[in-house]
C-alpha positions in Angstrom: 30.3 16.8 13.5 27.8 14.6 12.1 25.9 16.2 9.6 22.8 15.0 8.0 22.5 14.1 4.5 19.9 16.2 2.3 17.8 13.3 1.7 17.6 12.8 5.9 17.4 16.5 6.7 14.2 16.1 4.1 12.5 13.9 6.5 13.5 15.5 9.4 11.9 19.3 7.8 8.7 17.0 7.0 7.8 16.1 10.3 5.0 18.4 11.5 2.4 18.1 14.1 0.0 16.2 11.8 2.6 14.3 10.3 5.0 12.1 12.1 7.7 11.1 10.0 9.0 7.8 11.7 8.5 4.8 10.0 7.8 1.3 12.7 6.8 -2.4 12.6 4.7 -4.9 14.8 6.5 -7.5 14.9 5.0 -10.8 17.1 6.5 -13.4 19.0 5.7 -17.1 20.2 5.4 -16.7 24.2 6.3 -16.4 26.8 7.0 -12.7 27.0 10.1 -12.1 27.9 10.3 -9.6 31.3 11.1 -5.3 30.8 14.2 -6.0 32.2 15.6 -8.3 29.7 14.6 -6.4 26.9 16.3 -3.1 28.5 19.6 -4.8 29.1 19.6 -6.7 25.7 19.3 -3.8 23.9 21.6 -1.9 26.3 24.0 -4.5 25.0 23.1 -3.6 21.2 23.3 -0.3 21.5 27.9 0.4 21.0 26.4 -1.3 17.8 24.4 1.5 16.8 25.3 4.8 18.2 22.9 6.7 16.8 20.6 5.3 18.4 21.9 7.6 21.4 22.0 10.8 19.6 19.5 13.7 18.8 19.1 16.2 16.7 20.3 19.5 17.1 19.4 22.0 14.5 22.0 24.6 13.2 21.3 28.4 14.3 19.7 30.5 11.4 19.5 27.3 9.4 23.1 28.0 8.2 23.9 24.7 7.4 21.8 21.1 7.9 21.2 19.6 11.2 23.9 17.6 13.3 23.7 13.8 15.2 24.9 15.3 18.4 25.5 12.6 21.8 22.3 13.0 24.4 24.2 13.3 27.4 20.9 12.7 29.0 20.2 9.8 27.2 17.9 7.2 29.5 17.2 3.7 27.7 14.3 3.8 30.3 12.4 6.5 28.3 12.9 4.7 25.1 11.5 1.4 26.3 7.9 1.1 27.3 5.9 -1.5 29.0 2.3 -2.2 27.4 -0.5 -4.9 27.2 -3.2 -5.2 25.2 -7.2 -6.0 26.7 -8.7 -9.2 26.7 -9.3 -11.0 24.3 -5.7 -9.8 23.0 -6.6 -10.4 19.6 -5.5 -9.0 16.3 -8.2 -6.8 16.3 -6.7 -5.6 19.9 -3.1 -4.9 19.0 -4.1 -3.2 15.8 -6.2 -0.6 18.0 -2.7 -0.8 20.2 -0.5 -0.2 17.3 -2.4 2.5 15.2 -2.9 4.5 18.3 1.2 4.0 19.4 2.4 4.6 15.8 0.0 7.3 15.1 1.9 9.7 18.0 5.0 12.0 17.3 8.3 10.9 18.8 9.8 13.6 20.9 12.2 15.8 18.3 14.5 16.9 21.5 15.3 13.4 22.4 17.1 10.1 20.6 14.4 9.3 17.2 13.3 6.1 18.6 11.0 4.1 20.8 10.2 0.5 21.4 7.4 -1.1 23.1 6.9 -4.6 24.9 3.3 -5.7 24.3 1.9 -8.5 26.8 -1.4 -9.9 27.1 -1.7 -11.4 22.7 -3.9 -15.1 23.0 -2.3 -18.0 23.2 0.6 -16.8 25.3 2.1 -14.4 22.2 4.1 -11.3 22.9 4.8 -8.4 20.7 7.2 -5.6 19.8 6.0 -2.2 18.3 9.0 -0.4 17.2 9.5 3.2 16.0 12.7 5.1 14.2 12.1 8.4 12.2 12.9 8.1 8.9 15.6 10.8 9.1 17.5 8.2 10.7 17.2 4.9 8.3 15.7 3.9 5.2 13.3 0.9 4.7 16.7 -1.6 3.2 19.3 -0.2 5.4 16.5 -1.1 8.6 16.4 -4.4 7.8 20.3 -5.0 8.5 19.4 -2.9 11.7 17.4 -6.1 12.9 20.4 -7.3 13.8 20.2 -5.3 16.8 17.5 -7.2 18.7 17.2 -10.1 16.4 19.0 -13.4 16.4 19.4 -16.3 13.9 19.3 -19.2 16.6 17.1 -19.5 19.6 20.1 -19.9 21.9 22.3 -16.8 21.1 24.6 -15.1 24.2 24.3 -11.1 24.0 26.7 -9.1 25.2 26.4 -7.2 28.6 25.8 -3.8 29.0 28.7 -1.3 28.3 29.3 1.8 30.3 29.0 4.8 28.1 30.4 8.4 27.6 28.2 11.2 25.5 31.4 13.2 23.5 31.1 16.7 23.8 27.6 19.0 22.2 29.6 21.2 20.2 29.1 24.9 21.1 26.7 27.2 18.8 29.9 29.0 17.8 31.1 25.9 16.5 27.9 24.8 15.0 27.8 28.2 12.8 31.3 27.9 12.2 31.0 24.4 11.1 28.0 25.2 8.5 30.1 28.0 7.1 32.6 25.7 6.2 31.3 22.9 4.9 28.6 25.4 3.2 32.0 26.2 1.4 33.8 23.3 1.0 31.4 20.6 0.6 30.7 21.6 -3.1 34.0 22.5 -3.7 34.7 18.5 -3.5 31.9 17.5 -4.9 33.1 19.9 -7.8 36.5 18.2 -7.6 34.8 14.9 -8.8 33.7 16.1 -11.9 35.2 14.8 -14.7 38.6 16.5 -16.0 39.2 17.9 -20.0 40.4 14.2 -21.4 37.6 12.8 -20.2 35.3 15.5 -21.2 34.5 13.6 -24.8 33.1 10.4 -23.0 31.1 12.6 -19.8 29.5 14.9 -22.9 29.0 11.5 -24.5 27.0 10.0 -20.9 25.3 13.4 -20.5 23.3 12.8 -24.1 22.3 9.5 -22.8 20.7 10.7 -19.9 19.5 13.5 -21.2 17.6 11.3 -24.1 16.4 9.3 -21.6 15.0 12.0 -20.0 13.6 13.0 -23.2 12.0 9.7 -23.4 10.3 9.8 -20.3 8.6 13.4 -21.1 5.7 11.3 -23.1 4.6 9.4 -19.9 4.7 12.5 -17.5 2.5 14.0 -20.3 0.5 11.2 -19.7 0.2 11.0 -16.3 -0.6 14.9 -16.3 -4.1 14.1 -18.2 -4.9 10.5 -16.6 -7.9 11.3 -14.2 -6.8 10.2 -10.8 -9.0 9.6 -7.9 -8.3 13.1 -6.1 -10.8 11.9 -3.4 -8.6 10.1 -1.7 -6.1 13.1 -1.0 -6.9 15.8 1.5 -5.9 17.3 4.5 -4.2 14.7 7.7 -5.3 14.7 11.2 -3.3 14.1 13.9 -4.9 10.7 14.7 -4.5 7.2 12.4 -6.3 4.1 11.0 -4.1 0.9 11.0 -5.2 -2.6 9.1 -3.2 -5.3 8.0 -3.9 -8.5 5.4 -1.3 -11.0 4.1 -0.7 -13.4 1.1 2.0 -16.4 0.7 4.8 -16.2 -1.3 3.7 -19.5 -3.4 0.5 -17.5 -4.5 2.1 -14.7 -6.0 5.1 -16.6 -7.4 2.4 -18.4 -8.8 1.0 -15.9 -10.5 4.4 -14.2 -11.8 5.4 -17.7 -13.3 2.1 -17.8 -15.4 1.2 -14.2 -16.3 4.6 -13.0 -16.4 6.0 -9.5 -14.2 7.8 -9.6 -11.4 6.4 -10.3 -7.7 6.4 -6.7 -7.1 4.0 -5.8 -9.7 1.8 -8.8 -8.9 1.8 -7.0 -5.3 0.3 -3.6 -7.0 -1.8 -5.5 -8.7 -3.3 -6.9 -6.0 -3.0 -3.1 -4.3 -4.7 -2.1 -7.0 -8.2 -4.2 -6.5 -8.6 -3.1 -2.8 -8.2 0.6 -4.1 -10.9 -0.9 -6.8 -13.2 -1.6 -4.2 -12.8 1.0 -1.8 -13.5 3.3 -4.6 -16.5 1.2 -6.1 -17.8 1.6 -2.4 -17.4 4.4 -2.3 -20.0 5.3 -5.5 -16.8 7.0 -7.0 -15.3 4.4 -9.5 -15.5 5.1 -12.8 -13.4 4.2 -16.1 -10.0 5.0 -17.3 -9.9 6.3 -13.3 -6.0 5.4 -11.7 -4.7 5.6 -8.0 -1.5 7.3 -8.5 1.4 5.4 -6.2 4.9 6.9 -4.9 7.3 3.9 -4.8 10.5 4.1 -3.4 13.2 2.7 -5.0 16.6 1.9 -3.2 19.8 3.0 -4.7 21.8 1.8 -2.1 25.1 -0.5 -2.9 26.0 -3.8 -1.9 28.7 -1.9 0.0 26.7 0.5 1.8 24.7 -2.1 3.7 24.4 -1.4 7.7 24.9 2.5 7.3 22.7 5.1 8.9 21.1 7.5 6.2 18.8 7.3 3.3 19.5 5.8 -0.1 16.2 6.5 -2.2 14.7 7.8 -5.2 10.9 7.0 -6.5 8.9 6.3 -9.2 5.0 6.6 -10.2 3.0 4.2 -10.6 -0.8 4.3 -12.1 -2.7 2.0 -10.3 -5.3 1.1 -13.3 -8.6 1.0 -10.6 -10.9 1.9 -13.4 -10.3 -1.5 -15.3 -12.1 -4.3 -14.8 -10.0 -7.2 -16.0 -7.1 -8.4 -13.6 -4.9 -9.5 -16.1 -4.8 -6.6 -17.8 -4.2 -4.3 -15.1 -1.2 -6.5 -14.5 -0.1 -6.2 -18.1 -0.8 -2.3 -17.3 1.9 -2.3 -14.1 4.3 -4.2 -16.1 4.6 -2.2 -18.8 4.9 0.8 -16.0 7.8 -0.5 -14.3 9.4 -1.9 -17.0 9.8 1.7 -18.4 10.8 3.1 -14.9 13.5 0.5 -14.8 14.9 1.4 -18.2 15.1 5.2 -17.2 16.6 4.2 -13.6 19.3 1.7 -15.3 20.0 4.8 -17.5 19.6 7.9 -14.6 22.4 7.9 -12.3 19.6 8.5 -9.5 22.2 8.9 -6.8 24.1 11.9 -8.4 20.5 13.4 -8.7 20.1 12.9 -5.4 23.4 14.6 -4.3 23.1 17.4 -5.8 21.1 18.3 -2.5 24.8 19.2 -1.1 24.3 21.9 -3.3 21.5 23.0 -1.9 21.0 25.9 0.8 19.6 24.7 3.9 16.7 27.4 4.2 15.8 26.2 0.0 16.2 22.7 1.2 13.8 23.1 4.4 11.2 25.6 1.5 11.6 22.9 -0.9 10.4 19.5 1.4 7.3 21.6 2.3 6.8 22.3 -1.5 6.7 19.4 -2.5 4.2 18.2 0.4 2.0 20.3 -0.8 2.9 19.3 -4.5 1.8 15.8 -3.3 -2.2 16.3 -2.8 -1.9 17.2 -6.8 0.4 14.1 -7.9 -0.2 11.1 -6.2 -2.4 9.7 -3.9 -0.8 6.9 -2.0 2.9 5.3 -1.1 3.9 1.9 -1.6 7.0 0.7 -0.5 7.9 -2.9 -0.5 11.1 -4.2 1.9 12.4 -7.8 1.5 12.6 -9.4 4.7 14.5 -12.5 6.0 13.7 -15.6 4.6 14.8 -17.6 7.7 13.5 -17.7 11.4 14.3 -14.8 13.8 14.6 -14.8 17.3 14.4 -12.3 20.4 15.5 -13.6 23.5 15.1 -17.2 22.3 11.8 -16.7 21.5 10.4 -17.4 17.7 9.2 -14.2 15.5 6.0 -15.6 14.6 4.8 -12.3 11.8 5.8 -8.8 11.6 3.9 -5.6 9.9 5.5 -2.3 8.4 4.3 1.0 9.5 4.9 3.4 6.7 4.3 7.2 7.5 1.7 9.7 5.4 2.5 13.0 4.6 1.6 15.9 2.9 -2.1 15.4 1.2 -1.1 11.9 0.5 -3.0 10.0 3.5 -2.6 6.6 2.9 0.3 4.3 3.0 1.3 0.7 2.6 4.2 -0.9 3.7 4.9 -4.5 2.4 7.2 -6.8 4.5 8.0 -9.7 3.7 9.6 -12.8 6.2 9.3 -16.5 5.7 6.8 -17.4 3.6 4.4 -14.8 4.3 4.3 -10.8 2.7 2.0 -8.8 4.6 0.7 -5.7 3.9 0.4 -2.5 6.8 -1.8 0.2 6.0 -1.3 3.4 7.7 -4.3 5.8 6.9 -6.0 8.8 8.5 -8.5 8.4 10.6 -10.6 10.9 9.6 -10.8 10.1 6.1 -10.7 6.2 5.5 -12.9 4.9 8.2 -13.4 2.2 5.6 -9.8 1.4 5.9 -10.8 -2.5 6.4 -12.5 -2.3 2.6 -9.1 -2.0 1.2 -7.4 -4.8 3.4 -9.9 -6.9 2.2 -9.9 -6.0 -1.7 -6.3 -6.5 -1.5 -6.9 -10.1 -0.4 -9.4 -10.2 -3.0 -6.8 -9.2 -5.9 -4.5 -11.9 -4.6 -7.0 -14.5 -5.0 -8.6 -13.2 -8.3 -5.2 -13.2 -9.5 -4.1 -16.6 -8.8 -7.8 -17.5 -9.8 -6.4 -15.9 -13.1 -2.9 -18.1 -13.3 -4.6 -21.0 -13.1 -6.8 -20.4 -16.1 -3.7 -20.0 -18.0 -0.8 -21.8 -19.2 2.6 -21.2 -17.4 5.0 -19.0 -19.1 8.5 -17.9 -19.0 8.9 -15.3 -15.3 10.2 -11.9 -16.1 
């Protein structure tokens, strides 16, 4: 029995009726649109690739243990697999409408965590594919290997056909409950096992002080952040409708600016975050100085050697986004210094034994805990952030050209905006998932976050080129 991981059974306890925790992507194509039936049977031909994608969740009685990946064994591809096209003019302005309203609803907890649609009807003959998987099932890295299943590195690719298929066996209640007991028992008991043994005591007590000073040395910026005034306007209850926008910058812009005012792309990309939160605020007659956006950012710990498997490998940081200061450079300098810290303490934290400690864990606490810290959330932060590198070559569906493609990330808690940075080719965009109810100046930030680019590279242009970090 398939069992799922603490960090996945977190997900799966977050979903809630306001807050659907799959994550998605528009992804669109040069035309034409390829028919519903040879989408169905390619990825009917995918699928022995991916099993999970034909199993479902089936909870454990009395919460004695975490949920298992059971077979559907009334799995229909047909269900899945929708049919869609957007009105005329079929514009971006059109499938963004399209999108926000298909991303914004709740896959069906009882079935298979996934859904695809095939939108027609885009101008100038363009196609589309919204896709949705909830994040119980993949993280952001291990879902871009997973584009393998529909995605091809040559126009002219042969797929396989269809395979007939055989759901195993949904294990009985009895041997759900006896299956939780167990590895409620045994489970730790190896995890135990691992530890380290008496002549290697000297060196674990010695890697214990490390972390542990590290720790220590991160106490000073939780301080920090604990008396930093945050923009708390921006958390709040969710609804159970969304607000979708999207913008885009070029790789040779923001390499640009990494290469003259130092950082790394990725903090040139919360810089650039950071203006359109800037503006949206300054709109908003609530700007003011010393004021931050505080920013989840997940962090993969995944190995080289764990690529292409089907659970969550994340931790997070915090990030101040510095809205209240005016000078782009310097709320560069401000994110730099940030992550540079956050990297030190994650070079020096072994994150994934952290995270595994959640074997440990009681179902029931595990299940009390996610909705904790949900609630935790409208105090700490006020937005996610999650950037995924994307393929830097062309990709294909059915021989047809991937022309751009947009990240859905989800919101939960009293967090209730995201932004979910893909990047492919040349091109990073930028998919903002936001309530409805409270950002319907969602477009304000799209558009300040163009803005930062361009005031930024305005910026590394002023300025001699120095050494990238």
């Amino acid at each position: 029995m398939d069992r799922l991981s603490p960090t996945d059974a977190g997900f799966y306890y977050a979903e809630s009726e306001n807050t659907p925790m799959h994550v998605g992507s528009v992804a669109v194509f040069e035309g034409p649109a390829p028919s519903y039936g040879d989408v169905v049977r390619l990825l009917l031909g995918k699928l022995p690739l991916v099993p999970r994608y034909r199993q479902r969740v089936r909870a454990v009685p009395m919460q004695l243990g975490r949920p298992l990946w059971v077979d559907d064994p009334h799995f229909q591809i047909l269900y899945h697999v929708r049919h869609t096209a957007v009105p005329s003019p079929g514009g971006d302005e059109q499938l963004r409408n399209l999108a926000g309203r298909v991303l914004g609803q709740r896959l069906d907890m009882a079935k298979p965590l996934w859904e695809l649609y095939l939108v027609e009807g885009l101008t100038g003959g363009r196609w589309a594919l919204i896709s949705k998987v909830h994040h119980c099932m993949v993280d952001g890295v291990a879902g871009t290997d997973l584009m393998q299943l529909i995605f091809d590195l040559t126009p002219d690719a042969t797929h396989a056909e269809p395979q007939d298929w055989t759901p195993q066996r949904t294990p009985s209640t009895l041997e759900m409950v006896a299956g939780a007991v167990q590895e409620t028992v045994s489970h730790p008991l190896r995890r135990l096992g691992h530890l380290p043994r008496v002549g290697a005591a000297s060196k674990a007590s010695r890697e214990l002080l490390r972390t542990g000073r590290s720790l220590a040395a991160g106490v000073p910026d939780m301080a920090r952040q604990l008396t930093t005034p945050m923009a708390r306007s921006l958390n709040g209850p969710i609804g159970p409708h969304r607000r979708w926008a999207w913008t885009a910058a070029e790789f040779d812009e923001l390499k640009g600016v990494r290469t003259a005012l130092g950082g790394t792309v990725n903090d040139v990309v919360l810089a650039a975050i950071t203006r359109g939160f800037r503006d949206l605020l300054d709109r908003r007659g609530t700007l003011s100085d010393g004021l931050v956006v505080r920013s989840m950012v997940p962090v993969s710990v995944r190995q080289a050697g764990e690529r292409n498997t089907l659970d969550n490998r994340i931790s997070a940081v915090f990030v101040d986004l510095p809205v209240g200061e005016p000078d782009p450079v310097e709320r560069l300098s401000s994110i730099r210094r940030q992550m540079d810290r956050h990297k030190q303490l994650m070079q020096t934290v072994d994150a994934r034994s952290i995270i595994a400690m959640g074997d440990f864990m009681a179902p029931t606490l595990l299940a009390l805990g996610v909705r904790a810290a949900l609630t935790a959330g409208q105090l700490w932060c006020q937005t996610v952030t999650t950037n995924v590198p994307g393929p830097r070559v062309p990709l294909y569906v059915l021989g047809r050209r991937m022309c751009s493609v947009h990240a859905y990330v989800p919101i939960a808690g009293g967090t209730r905006l995201s932004i979910g940075i893909f990047s492919y080719l040349t091109t990073m965009t930028f998919g903002i998932n936001a309530d409805f109810d409270a950002f319907p100046d969602v477009d304000v930030l799209a558009e300040g976050i163009r803005r930062g680019v361009d005031e930024l590279a305005d910026a590394a242009r002023g300025r001699p080129a120095t050494a990238a970090h």
